[in-house]
N, C-alpha and C positions, 0 to 999 in steps of 0.2 A: 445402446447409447453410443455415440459418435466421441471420440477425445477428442477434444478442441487443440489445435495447434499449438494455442497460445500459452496452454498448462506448460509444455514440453521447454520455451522458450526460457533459457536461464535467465535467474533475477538479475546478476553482473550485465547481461545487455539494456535492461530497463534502468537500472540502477543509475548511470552517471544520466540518462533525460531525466531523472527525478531533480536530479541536485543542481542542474541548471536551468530548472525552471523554479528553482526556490532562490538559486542566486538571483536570478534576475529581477527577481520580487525585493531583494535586500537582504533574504530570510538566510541563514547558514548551514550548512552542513548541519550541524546541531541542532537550530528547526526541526531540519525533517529526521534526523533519527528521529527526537524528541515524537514524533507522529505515526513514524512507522516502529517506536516501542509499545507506544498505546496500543495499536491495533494487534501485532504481533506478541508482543512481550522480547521480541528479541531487543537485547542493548549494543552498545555499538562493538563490542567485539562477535557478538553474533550476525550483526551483518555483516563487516568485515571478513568472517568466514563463510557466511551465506554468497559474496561477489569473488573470493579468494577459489571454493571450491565449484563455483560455477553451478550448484544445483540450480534445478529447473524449479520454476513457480509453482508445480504440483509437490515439490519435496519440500521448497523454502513454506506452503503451509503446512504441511504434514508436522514437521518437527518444528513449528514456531512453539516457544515456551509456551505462552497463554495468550491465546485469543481473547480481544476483551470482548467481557459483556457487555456491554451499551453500543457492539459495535452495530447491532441492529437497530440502532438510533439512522445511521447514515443514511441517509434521502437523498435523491435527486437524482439528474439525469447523468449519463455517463456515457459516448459512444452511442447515443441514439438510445439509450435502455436505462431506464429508471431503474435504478441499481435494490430498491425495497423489492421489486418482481422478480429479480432473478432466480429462477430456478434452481439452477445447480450452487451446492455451495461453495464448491471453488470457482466458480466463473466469479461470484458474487461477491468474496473476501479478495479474488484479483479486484474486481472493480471496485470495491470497497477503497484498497489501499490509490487505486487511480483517482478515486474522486477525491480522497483527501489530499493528495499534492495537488491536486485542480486548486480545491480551496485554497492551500496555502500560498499556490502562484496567482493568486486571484486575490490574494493580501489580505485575506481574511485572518482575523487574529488567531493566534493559537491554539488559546484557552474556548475561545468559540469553536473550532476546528475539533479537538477533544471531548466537544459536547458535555463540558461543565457549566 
């Protein structure tokens, strides 16, 4: 099986296009932790060290505290790929946490976004 490029690419380079696609929405800085805790379990001193030490998206999940569970609720399309088909499970938890800043710069509400 092939590594994907994309595992290797540190989360600190994705990290500030997350936050200004949520400013731009109105949403804050604290939106999207609030989104990327759900999914991860990291809080915001763990992302802060997650952009601090530059690990790669294949370590930021490895060591994320708790994955949720209802993260297999997330649907829809992402990069041309319905993110429910994804094979691999890290491609699929990257595209996970990408479809949920979509949502949220797409002004979807929060608490809808969280799948409560």
């Amino acid at each position: 099986m092939t590594r994907h490029r994309i595992f290797g690419i540190p989360f600190a380079d994705i990290y500030p296009h997350y936050v200004t696609k949520a400013q731009k929405k109105g949403y804050t800085v604290a939106d999207l932790h609030t989104v990327l805790e759900w999914l991860t379990g990291y809080d915001d001193a763990g992302i802060a060290e997650a952009v601090a030490d530059q690990r790669d998206l294949e370590t930021f999940f490895a060591q994320a505290p708790k994955l949720n569970p209802n993260a297999g609720l997330i649907t829809g399309v992402i990069c041309g790929y319905r993110v429910e088909e994804i094979e691999d499970p890290l491609m699929q938890r990257i595209r996970w946490m990408d479809k949920l800043v979509d949502e949220l710069a797409k002004g979807k509400k929060v608490a809808s976004i969280l799948r409560s």
